[in-house]
N, C-alpha and C positions, 0 to 999 in steps of 0.2 A: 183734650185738643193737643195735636202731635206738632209742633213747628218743622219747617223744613229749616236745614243749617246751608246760608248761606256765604261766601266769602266776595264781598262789595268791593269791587272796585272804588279807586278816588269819583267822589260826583260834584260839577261847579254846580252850585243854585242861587239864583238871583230871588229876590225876595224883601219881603217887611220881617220887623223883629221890634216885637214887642218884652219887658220886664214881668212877670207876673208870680204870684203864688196859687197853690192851690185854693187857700182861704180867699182870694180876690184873683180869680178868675178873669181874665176879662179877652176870653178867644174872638167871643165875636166882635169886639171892635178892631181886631189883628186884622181878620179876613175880612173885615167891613172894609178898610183900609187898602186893602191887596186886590180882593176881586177886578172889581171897578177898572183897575191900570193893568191888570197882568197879560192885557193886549200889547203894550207898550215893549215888550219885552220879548224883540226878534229874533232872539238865537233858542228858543225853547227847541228841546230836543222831542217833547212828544205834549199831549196835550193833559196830562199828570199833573195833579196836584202834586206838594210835600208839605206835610204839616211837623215841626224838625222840632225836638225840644237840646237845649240845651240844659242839664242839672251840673251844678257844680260839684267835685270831688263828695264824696261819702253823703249825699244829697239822701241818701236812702238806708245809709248806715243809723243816722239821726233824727230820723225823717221827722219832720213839721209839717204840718201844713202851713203854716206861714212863712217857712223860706222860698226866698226868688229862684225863678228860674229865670233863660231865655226862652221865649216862644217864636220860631218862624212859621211863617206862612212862605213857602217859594214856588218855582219851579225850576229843573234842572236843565240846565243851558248846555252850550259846544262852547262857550268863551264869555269874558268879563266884559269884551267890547261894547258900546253903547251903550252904559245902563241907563236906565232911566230915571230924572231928578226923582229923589227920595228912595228910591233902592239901594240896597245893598247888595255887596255879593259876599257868598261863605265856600268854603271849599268843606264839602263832606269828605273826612279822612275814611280811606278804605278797611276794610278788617273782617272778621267772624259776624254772624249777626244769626238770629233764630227770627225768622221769619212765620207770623204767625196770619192765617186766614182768616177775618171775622168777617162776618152777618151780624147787621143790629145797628141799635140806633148809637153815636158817637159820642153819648153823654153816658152812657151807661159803661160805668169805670169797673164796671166787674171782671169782665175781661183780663184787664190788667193787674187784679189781684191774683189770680187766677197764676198770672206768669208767673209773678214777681213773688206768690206767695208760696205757691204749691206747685205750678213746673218746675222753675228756675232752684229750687231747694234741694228738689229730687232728684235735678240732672250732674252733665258730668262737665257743666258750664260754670261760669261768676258774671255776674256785671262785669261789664268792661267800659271805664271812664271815657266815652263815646257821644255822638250824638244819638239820640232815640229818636224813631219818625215814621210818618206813616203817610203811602203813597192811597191817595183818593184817583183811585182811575176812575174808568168809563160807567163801572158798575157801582159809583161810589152817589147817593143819594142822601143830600143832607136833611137833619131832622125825619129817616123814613128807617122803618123797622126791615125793610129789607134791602135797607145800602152797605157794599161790601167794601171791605177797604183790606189792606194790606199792614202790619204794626210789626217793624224790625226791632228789636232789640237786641244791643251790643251786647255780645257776649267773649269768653276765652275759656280755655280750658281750665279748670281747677286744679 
């Protein structure tokens, strides 16, 4: 699987943000939490999900599974105006990113081994201390073996 290299503009996303680790999980009470209200939320620039992780510095250098991250659930807005009680807003810093196509169910983490273990090793990329995310558009179907989604990850040249 080839990523295409993209360079992202700044993005505002309004949003929930939930603490989690890989050993305690807990996505779907993030998006249980978000769905529901993210009518509420009038400056949306298109009808896109982003599901946004924040990892902290060498998150992956050490890796655990039982360290924290941040998990968002958002979508990307034209402005901070109006938010609505209990949102947040985050500004996505712009940069390099490897934009990767999947088909498949959203639980199934292979994918991301895949980058992280065997593309991202072989290319002429590193981690870049970033947010990582992934836009659920039109074609994106939860819990269905044929929902497509979109998985950016920060990259820089080595």
């Amino acid at each position: 699987m080839t990523p295409r290299i993209e360079t992202l503009s700044e993005k505002k996303l309004v949003g929930r943000r939930l603490s989690m680790s890989f050993a305690c999980y807990h996505i779907g009470e993030l998006w249980r939490s978000f769905m529901p209200r993210r009518k509420e939320i009038t400056s949306s620039v298109s009808n896109d999900l982003i599901s946004l992780t924040i990892y902290p510095p060498n998150h992956f250098a050490d890796f655990q599974p039982t360290h924290e991250f941040e998990k968002w659930a958002t979508v990307e807005v034209t402005d901070f105006e109006n938010l609505p009680e209990g949102m947040e807003a985050l500004v996505l810093p712009g940069g390099l990113y490897a934009v990767f196509h999947y088909t498949g169910l959203s639980t199934d983490n292979s994918i991301f081994h895949h980058i992280l273990g065997s593309w991202l090793p072989e290319s002429d990329y590193v981690l870049d201390d970033r947010p990582h995310f992934e836009v659920l558009g039109a074609k994106y179907k939860n819990n269905d073996p044929e929902s497509e989604e979109e998985i950016w990850i920060p990259i820089r040249p080595r």
